[in-house]
C-alpha positions in Angstrom: 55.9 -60.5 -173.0 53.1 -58.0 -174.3 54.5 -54.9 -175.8 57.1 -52.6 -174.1 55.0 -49.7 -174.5 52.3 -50.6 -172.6 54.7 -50.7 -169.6 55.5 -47.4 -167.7 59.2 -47.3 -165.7 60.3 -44.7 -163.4 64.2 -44.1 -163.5 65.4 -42.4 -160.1 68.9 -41.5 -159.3 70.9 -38.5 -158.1 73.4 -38.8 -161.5 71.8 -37.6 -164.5 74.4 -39.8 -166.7 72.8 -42.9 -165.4 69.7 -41.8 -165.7 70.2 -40.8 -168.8 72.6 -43.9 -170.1 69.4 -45.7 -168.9 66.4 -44.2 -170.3 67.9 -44.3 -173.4 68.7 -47.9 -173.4 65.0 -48.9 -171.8 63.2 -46.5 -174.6 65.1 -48.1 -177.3 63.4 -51.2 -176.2 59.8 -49.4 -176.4 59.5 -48.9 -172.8 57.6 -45.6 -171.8 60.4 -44.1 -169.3 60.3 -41.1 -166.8 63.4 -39.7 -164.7 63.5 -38.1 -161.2 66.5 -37.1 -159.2 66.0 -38.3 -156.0 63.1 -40.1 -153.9 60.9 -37.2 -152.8 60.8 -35.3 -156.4 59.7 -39.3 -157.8 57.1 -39.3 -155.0 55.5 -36.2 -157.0 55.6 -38.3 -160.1 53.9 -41.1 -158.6 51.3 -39.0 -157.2 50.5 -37.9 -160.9 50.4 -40.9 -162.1 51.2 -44.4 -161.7 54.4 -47.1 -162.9 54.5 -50.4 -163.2 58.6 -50.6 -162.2 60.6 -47.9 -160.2 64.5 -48.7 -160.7 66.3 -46.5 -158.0 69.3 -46.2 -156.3 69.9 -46.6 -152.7 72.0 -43.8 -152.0 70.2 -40.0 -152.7 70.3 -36.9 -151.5 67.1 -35.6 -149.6 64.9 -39.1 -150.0 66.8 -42.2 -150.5 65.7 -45.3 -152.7 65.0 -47.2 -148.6 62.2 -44.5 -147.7 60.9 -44.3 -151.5 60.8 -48.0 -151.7 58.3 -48.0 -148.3 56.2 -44.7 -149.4 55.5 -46.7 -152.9 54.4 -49.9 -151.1 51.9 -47.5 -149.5 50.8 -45.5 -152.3 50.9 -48.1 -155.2 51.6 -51.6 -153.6 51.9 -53.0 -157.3 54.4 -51.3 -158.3 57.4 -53.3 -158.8 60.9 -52.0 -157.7 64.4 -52.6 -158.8 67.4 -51.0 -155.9 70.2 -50.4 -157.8 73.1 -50.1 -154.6 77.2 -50.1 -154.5 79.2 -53.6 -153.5 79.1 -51.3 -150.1 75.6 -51.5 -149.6 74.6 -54.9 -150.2 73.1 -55.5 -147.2 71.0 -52.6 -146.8 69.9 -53.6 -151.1 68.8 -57.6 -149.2 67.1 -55.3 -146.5 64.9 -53.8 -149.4 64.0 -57.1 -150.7 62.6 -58.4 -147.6 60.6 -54.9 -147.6 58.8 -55.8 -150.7 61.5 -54.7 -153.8 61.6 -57.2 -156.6 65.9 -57.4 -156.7 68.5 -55.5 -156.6 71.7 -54.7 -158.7 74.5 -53.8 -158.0 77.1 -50.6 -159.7 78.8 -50.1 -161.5 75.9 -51.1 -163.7 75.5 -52.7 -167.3 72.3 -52.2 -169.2 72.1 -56.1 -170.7 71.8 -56.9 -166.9 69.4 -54.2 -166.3 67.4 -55.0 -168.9 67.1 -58.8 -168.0 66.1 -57.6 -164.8 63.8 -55.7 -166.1 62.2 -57.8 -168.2 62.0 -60.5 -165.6 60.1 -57.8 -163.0 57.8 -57.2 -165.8 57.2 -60.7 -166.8 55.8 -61.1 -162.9 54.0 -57.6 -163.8 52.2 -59.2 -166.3 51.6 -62.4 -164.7 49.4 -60.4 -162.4 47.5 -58.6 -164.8 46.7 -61.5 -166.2 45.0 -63.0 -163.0 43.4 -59.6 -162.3 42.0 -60.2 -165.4 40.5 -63.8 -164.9 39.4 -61.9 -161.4 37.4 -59.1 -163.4 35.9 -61.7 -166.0 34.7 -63.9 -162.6 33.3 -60.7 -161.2 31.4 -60.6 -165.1 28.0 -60.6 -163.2 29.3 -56.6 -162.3 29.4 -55.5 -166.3 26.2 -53.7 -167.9 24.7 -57.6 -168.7 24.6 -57.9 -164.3 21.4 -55.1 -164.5 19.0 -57.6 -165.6 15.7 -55.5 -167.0 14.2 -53.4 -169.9 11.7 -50.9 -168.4 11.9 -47.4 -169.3 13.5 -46.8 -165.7 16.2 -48.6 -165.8 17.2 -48.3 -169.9 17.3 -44.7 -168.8 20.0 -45.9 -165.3 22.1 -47.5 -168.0 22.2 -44.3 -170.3 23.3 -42.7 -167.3 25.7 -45.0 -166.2 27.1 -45.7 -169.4 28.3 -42.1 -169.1 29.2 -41.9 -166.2 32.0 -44.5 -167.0 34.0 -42.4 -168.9 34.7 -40.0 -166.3 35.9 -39.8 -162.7 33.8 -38.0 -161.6 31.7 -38.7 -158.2 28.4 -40.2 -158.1 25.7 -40.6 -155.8 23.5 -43.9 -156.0 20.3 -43.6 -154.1 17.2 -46.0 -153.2 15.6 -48.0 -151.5 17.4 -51.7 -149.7 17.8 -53.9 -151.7 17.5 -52.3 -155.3 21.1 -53.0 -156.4 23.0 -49.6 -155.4 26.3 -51.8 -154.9 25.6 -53.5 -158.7 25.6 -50.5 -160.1 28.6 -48.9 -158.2 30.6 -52.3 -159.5 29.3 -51.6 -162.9 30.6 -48.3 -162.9 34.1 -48.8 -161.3 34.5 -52.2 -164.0 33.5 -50.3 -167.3 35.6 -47.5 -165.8 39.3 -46.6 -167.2 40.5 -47.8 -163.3 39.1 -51.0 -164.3 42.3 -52.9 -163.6 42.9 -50.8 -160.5 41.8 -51.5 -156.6 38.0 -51.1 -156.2 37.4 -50.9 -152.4 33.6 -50.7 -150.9 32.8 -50.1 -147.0 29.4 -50.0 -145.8 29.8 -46.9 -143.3 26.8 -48.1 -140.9 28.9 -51.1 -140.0 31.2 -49.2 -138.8 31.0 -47.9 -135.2 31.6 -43.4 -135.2 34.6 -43.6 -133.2 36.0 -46.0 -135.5 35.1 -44.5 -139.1 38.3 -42.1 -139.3 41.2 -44.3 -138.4 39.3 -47.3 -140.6 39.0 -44.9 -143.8 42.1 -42.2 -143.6 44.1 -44.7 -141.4 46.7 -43.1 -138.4 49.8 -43.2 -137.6 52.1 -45.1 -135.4 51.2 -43.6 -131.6 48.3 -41.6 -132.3 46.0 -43.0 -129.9 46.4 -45.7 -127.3 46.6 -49.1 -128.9 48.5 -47.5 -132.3 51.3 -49.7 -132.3 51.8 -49.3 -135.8 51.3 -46.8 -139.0 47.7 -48.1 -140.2 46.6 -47.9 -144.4 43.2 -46.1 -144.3 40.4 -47.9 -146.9 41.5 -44.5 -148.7 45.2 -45.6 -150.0 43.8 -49.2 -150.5 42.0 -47.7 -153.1 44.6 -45.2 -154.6 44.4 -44.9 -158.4 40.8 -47.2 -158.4 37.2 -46.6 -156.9 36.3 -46.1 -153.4 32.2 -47.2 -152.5 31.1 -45.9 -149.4 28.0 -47.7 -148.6 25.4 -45.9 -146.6 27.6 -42.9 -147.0 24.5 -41.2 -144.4 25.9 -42.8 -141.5 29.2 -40.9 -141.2 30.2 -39.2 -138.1 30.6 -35.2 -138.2 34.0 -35.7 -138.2 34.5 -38.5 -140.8 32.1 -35.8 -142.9 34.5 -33.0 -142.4 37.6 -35.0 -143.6 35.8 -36.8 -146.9 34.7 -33.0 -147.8 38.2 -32.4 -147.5 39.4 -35.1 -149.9 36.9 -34.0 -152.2 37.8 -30.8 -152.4 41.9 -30.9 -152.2 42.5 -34.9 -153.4 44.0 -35.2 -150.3 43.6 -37.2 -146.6 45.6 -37.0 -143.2 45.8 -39.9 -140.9 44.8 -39.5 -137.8 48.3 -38.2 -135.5 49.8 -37.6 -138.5 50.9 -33.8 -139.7 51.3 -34.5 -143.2 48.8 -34.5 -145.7 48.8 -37.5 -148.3 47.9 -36.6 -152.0 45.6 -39.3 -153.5 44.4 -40.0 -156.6 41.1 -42.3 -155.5 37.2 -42.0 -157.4 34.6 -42.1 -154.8 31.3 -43.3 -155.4 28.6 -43.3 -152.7 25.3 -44.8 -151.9 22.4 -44.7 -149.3 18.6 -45.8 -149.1 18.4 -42.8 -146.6 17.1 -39.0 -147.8 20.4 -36.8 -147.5 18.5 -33.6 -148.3 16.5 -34.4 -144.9 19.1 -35.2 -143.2 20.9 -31.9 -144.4 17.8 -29.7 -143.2 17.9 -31.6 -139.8 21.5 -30.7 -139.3 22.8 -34.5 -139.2 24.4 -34.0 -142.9 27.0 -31.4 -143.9 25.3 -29.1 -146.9 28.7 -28.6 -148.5 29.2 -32.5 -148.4 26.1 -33.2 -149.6 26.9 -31.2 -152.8 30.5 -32.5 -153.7 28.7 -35.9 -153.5 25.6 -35.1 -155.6 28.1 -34.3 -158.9 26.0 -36.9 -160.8 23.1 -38.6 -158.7 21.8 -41.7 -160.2 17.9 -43.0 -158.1 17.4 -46.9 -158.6 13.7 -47.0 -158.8 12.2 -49.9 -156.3 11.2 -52.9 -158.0 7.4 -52.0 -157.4 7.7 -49.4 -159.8 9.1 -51.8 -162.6 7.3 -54.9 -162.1 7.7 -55.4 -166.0 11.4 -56.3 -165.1 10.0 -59.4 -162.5 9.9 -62.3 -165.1 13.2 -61.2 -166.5 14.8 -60.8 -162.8 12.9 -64.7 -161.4 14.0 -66.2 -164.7 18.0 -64.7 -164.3 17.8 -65.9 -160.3 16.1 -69.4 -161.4 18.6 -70.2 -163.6 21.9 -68.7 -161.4 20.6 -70.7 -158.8 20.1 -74.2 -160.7 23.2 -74.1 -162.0 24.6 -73.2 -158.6 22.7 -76.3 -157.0 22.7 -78.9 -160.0 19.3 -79.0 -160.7 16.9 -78.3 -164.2 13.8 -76.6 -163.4 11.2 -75.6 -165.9 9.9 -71.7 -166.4 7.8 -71.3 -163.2 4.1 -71.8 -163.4 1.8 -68.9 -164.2 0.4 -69.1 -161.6 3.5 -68.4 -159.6 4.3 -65.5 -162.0 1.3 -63.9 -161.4 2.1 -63.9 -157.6 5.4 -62.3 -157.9 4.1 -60.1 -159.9 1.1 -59.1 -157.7 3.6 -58.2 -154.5 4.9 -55.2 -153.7 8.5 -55.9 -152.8 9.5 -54.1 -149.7 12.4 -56.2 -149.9 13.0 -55.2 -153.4 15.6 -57.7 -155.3 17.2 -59.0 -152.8 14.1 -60.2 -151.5 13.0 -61.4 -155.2 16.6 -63.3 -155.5 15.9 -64.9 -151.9 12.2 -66.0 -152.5 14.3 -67.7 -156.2 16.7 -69.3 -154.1 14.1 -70.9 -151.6 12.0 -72.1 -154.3 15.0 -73.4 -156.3 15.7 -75.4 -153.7 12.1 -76.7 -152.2 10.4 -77.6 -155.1 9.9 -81.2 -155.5 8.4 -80.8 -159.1 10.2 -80.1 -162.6 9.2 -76.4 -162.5 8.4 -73.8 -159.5 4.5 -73.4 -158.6 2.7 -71.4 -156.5 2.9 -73.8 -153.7 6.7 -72.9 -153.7 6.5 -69.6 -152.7 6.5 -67.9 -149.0 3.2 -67.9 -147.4 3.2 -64.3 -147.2 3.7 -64.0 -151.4 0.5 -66.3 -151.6 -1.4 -64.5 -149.6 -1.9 -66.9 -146.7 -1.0 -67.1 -143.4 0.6 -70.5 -141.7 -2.2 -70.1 -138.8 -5.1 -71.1 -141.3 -3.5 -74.5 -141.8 -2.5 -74.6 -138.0 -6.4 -73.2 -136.8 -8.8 -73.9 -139.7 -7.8 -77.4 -141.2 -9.7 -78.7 -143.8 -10.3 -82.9 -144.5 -7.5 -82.8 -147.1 -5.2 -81.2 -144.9 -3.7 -84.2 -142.8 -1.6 -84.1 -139.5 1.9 -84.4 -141.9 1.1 -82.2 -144.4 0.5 -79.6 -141.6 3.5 -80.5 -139.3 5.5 -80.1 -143.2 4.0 -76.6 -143.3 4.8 -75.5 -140.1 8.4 -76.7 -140.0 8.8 -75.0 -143.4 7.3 -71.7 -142.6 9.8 -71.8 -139.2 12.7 -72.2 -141.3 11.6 -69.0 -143.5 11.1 -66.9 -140.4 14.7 -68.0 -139.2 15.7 -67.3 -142.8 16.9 -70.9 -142.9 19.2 -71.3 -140.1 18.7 -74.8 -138.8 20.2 -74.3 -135.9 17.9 -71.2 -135.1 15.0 -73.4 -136.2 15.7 -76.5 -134.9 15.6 -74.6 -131.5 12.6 -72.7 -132.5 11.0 -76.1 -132.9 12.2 -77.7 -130.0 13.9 -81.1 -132.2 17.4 -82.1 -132.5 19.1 -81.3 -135.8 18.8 -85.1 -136.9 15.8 -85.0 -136.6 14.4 -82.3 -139.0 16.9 -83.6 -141.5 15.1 -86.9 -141.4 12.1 -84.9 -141.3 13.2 -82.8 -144.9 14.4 -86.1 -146.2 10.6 -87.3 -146.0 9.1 -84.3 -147.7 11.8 -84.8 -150.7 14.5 -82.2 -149.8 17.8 -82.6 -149.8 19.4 -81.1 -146.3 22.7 -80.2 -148.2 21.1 -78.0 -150.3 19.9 -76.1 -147.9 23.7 -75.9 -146.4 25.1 -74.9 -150.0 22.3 -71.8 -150.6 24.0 -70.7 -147.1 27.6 -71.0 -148.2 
C-alpha cells in the first residue's frame, strides 16, 4: 500500500481514551488522524474537509455512528467507514454494512485488529484511486494537449486557464456553439487540485424550469407529490469536485435565486427541506448566450451575473482563428482513422483551402463532423475536395439534379443525391432511407457500389 500519510482517518467516539489509545496507535503508523466526539461535531469536520476512512462507534450521544454513517454516504460517498459496536449491537453494526460501511468491529477493541482492518479498507481505498486514475488518463483528450491550436487567441485562453487551475475560484466560459466551452471547463476541473474528485456537468436548457431545482439542490422525502424518497441534487454529486452548468442562461428565476445563494454562503437547501446543507463544490459555468443582455432585459439576476463573472474566459469562434483549421482537420483526421481502422494521407490542398475559405457557423463541432464524414466517404488514400459537404464546396446538389453536364451520368447523379440526403439527415439511415423512399437494404447495396462500407457509417454513430 502507498504511504500512510497520504491517507486521512477520522476517529469518532464519545470516550476520549479510545480515541485517544487510537490516534496514537494509527499515527505511529504515519496515518494523518483527526478526532471528534460524537457524529454531528465530525459532520463539521467533514464539511471542512474530506477523509478517506471514518472509524466510529455506534453508540453516541447527540448523533450516533447509524445517522453519521448515512449523512457521509451523502456528502462524501467515498469515504470508507469502519462501525466499531458492543457484542450487544451486532445486529444494528450488519445493519450499517448493508447501508454502505466497509465492516465493523466489535469492543472491547484491540488496535492489531483495528489496524488490519484498517489497512484492508484502505487497500480497497486505493484500489479505487487507482481506477480513477486510468479513468482521468482515458479522459487525456480533457488535459491542456485536448485545445488543439497556436493562434494568438487561444495561447492567450491557455495563459488564462493555466491560472485559473490553481484556484477555485468560479469561471464563466462564454461563446459561440460549438467552440469548445465544455473542453475547456474539463481542462480546468482535470489540471485542477479536485482533479481526483467528482466533476459533474448539466446542460441547464435540457432541463425543463419546473424541474431545474429538485434536479440540482435535490428535495426531500414528501416535498411535493411523487417525492417518495430523499433525492441527491447534481450539487452533493459534486461535493469536494467541479460543478459545469451548461447554458447556465437558461435557469429559472428561482433556480437563479438559490445558485446566488450557494455562491454567496457555500451552502444549498433541498426543496421541503428546513435545513441548509454546507458544501464545498467549484462551479464553473458556460453559455453561447449574452448575459449582460439578458441582465438589462430583466431575464438574468445582476447580482448572479456578477458572482459568476469572477474570471470570465470568451472562446473566440473558429472564423476568427482560421490559422488553427489545419491543426484542428489534421487532430480530427487522424482521431477518426484510428477510430475506424483506416490510413488516410494529409488532405489535398485543395480541400484545405476550402476549409479554410468557410466561415464556420458551426464552429468545431461542425469542423470535427465535416472530418468524420470525409474520414469515412473517401474512397481515395487521402481526403479531396470532392469529400467535402456540398455546401463547403460551394455547390448546391440541384446543379447536378437540374443542369447535368455529358460527364455527369444517371449513377453518378443518383450517388450524389443519396449522399447529400444522408448529410441533410445528418446520417440517420433510417431518416434517409424514408426521405428517399427505399428499403434499408437497399441503400446499403447501393453504398456498397459506390465503395463504402455501411458499418462505418454505424460505428461514426456509436
Amino acid at each position: 500500500m502507498q504511504g500512510n500519510a497520504e491517507y486521512s482517518i477520522l476517529i469518532v467516539d464519545d470516550e476520549e481514551m479510545v480515541r485517544e489509545v487510537l490516534t496514537r496507535r494509527l499515527s505511529q503508523e504515519g496515518f494523518d488522524c483527526c478526532q471528534a466526539p460524537n457524529g454531528q461535531e465530525a459532520l463539521e469536520v467533514i464539511r471542512a474537509r474530506p477523509f478517506d476512512l471514518v472509524i466510529t462507534d455506534l453508540k453516541m450521544p447527540v448523533m450516533g455512528g447509524a445517522e453519521l454513517l448515512e449523512k457521509i454516504k451523502v456528502l462524501c460517498p467515498d469515504t470508507e467507514v469502519i462501525i466499531m459496536t458492543a457484542y450487544g449491537t451486532i445486529e444494528s453494526a450488519v445493519e450499517s454494512i448493508k447501508r454502505g460501511a466497509y465492516y465493523y468491529i466489535t469492543k472491547p477493541l484491540s488496535t492489531g485488529n483495528v489496524l488490519f482492518h484498517v489497512e484492508k479498507a484502505l487497500e480497497r481505498k486505493q484500489l479505487t484511486r487507482k481506477v480513477e486514475q486510468l479513468e482521468k488518463e482515458v479522459q487525456g483528450r480533457y488535459k491542456f494537449e485536448g485545445i488543439i491550436g497556436n493562434s494568438n487567441e487561444i495561447v492567450e485562453m491557455l495563459r488564462l486557464v493555466s491560472h485559473v487551475c490553481r484556484t477555485d475560484s468560479t469561471v464563466l466560459i462564454q461563446g459561440e456553439s460549438g467552440t469548445g466551452k465544455e473542453l475547456v471547463a474539463k481542462a480546468i476541473h482535470y489540471n485542477s487540485r479536485r482533479s481526483d474528485r467528482a466533476y459533474v456537468t448539466v446542460n441547464c436548457g435540457a432541463i425543463p424550469e419546473n424541474l431545474q431545482e429538485t434536479e440540482l439542490f435535490g428535495h426531500v422525502k414528501g416535498a411535493f407529490t411523487g417525492a417518495l424518497a430523499d433525492k441527491r441534487g447534481l450539487f452533493q454529486e459534486a461535493n469536494f469536485g467541479t460543478l459545469f452548468l451548461d447554458e447556465i442562461g437558461d435557469t429559472s428565476p428561482a433556480t437563479q435565486v438559490k445558485l446566488l445563494r450557494f455562491l454567496q454562503e457555500g451552502e444549498i437547501r433541498r426543496v421541503g427541506d428546513l435545513k441548509p446543507v454546507q458544501l464545498n463544490v467549484r462551479v464553473l459555468a458556460a453559455t453561447n448566450r449574452n448575459l449582460e443582455v439578458l441582465v438589462q432585459d430583466g431575464k438574468f439576476r445582476e447580482d448572479l451575473f456578477y458572482r459568476l463573472h469572477v474570471i470570465p474566459i470568451h472562446l473566440p469562434p473558429l472564423r476568427s482563428r482560421r490559422e488553427d483549421i489545419p491543426l484542428l482537420a489534421r487532430h480530427f483526421q487522424d482521431r477518426f482513422c484510428s477510430r475506424l481502422g483506416r490510413q488516410l494521407q494529409p488532405m489535398s490542398g485543395e480541400a484545405l483551402s476550402l476549409l479554410l475559405r468557410y466561415e464556420w457557423p458551426g464552429n468545431i463541432r461542425e469542423l470535427e463532423n465535416v472530418i468524420e464524414r470525409a474520414v469515412i466517404l473517401t474512397t481515395r488514400d487521402s481526403i479531396s475536395a470532392e469529400d467535402l459537404p456540398y455546401h463547403i464546396q460551394g455547390k448546391k446538389i440541384s446543379s447536378f439534379l437540374k443542369q447535368p453536364t455529358r460527364e455527369t451520368t444517371l449513377g453518378e447523379m443518383e450517388k450524389n443525391y443519396i449522399l447529400e440526403v444522408l448529410e441533410r439527415k445528418n446520417w440517420n439511415q433510417k431518416s434517409a432511407c424514408k426521405a428517399l423512399g427505399i428499403s434499408k437494404t437497399t441503400l446499403w447495396r447501393r453504398l456498397k457500389e459506390y465503395g463504402i462500407d455501411p458499418k462505418l457509417l454505424l460505428q461514426s454513430q456509436s
